[in-house]
C-alpha positions as CSV (number, residue, x, y, z in Angstrom):
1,X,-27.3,128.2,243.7
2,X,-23.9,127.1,242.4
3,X,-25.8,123.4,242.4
4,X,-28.7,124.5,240.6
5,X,-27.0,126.1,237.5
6,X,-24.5,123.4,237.3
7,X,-27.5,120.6,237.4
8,X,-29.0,123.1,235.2
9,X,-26.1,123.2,232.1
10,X,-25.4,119.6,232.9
11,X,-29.2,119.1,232.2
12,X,-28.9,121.5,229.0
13,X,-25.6,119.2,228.1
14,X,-27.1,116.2,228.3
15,X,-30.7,117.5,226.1
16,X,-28.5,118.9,223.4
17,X,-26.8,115.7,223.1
18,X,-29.7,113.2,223.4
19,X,-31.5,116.0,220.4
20,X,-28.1,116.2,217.9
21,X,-28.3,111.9,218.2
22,X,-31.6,112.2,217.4
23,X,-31.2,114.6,214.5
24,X,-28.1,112.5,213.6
25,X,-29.9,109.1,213.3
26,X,-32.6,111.3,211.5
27,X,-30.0,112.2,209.0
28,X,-28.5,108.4,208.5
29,X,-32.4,106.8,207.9
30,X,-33.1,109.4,205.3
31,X,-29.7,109.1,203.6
32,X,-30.8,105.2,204.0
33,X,-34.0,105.7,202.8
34,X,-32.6,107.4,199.8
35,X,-29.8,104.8,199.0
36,X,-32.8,102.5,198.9
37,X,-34.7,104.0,196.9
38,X,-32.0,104.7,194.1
39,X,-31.0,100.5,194.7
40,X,-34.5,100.1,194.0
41,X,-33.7,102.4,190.4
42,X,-30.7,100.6,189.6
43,X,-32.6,97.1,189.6
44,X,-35.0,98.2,187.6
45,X,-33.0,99.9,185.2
46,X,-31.3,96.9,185.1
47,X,-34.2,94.8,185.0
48,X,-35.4,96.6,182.0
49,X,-31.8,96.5,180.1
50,X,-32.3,92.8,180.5
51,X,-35.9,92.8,179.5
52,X,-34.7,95.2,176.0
53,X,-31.8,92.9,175.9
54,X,-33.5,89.2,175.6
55,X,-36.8,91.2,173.2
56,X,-34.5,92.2,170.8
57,X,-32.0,89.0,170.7
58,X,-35.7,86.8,170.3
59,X,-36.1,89.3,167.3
60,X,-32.9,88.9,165.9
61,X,-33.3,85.3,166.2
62,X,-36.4,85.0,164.8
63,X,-35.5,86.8,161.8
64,X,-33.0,84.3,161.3
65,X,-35.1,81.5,161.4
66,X,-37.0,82.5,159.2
67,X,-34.8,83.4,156.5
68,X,-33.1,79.7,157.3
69,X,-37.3,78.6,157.0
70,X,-37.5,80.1,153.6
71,X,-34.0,78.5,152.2
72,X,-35.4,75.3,153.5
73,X,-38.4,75.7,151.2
74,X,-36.5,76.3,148.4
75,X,-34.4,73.7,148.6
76,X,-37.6,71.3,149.0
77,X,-38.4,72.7,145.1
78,X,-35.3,72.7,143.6
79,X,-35.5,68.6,144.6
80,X,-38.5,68.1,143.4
81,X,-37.1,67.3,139.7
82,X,-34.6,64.8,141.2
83,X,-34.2,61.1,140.9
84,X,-35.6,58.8,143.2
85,X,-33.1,57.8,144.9
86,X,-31.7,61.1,145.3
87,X,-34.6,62.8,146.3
88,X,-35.2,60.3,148.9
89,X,-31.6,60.9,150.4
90,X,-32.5,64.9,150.2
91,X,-35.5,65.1,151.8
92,X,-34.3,62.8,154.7
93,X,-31.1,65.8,154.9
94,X,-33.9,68.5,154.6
95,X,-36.4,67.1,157.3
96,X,-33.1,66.9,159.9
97,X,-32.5,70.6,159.3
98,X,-36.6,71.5,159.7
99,X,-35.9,69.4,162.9
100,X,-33.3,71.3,164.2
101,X,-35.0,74.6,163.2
102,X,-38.2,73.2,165.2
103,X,-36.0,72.8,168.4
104,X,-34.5,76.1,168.0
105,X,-37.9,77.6,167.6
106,X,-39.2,76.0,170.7
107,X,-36.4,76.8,172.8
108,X,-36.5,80.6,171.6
109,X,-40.4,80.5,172.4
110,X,-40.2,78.9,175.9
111,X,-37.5,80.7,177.6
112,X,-39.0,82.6,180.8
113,X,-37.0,85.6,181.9
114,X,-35.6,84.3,185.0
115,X,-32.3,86.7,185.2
116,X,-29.1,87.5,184.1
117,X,-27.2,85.0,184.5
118,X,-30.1,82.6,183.7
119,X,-29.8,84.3,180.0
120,X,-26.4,84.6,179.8
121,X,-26.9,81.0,180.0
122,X,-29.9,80.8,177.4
123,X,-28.1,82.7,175.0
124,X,-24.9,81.0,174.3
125,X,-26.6,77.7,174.4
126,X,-29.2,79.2,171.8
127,X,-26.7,80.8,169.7
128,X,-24.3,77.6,170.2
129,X,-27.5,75.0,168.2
130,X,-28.0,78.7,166.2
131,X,-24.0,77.8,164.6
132,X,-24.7,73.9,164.4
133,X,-27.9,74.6,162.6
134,X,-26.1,77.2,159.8
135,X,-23.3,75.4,159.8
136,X,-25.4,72.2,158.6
137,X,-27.8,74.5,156.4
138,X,-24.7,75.5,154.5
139,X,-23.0,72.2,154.3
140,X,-26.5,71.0,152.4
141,X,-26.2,74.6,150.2
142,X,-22.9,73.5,149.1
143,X,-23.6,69.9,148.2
144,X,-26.4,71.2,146.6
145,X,-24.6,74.1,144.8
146,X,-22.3,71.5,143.4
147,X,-24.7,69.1,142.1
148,X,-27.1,72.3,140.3
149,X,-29.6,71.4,141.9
């Protein structure tokens, strides 16, 4: 008898432990479950940021251009009163800065959202021929702005 109730709470022992691994593995795949899911959230939280982030730089950046668009056209009719030979020398200055405003238009319309780093990337180069561009559309302003043009 002493044989049968010790096989018996040995038995009992052994079930209890064999259901609390059970109900403890149980526990760790939902708590697993559940950090996947809220990775899952996080990525596409983050996705979305990134998604905000590069539509409202393209914005930004095509406002831009086309304020730079319009001082180009009005710089084409303030020369069109101009000698000969200086016209000629300003339109050659004013077709290298619609040029550069082409490329900058075409790289702002081709990028493909292909992550962050990939747009970290995008963005200083963009904003880096962005500068160069300004920096050229003022230099022409000034030269212009000295001659009354």
């Amino acid at each position: 008898m002493m044989k049968k109730t010790l096989l018996t709470q040995a038995m009992t022992v052994f079930m209890a432990n064999i259901m609390y691994s059970a109900k403890k593995k149980k526990n760790k795949q939902d708590k697993d479950d559940k950090d996947r899911g809220n990775e899952v959230e996080v990525k596409q939280e983050l996705f979305e940021n990134l998604k905000n982030s590069i539509q409202q730089f393209k914005k930004e950046a095509e406002e831009k251009i086309s304020i730079h668009e319009k001082s180009i056209v009005e710089f084409k009719a303030r020369i069109l009163n101009e000698k000969s030979e200086d016209k000629v020398k300003y339109e050659k200055k004013i077709a290298r800065l619609e040029q550069k405003i082409s490329i900058l238009k075409k790289m702002l319309n081709n990028y493909i959202e292909d992550g962050q780093s990939n747009w970290t990337f995008f963005k200083n180069d963009f904003n880096f021929a962005m500068e160069e561009f300004e920096k050229a559309l003022k230099d022409f302003s000034f030269i212009n702005f000295q001659l009354n043009i």
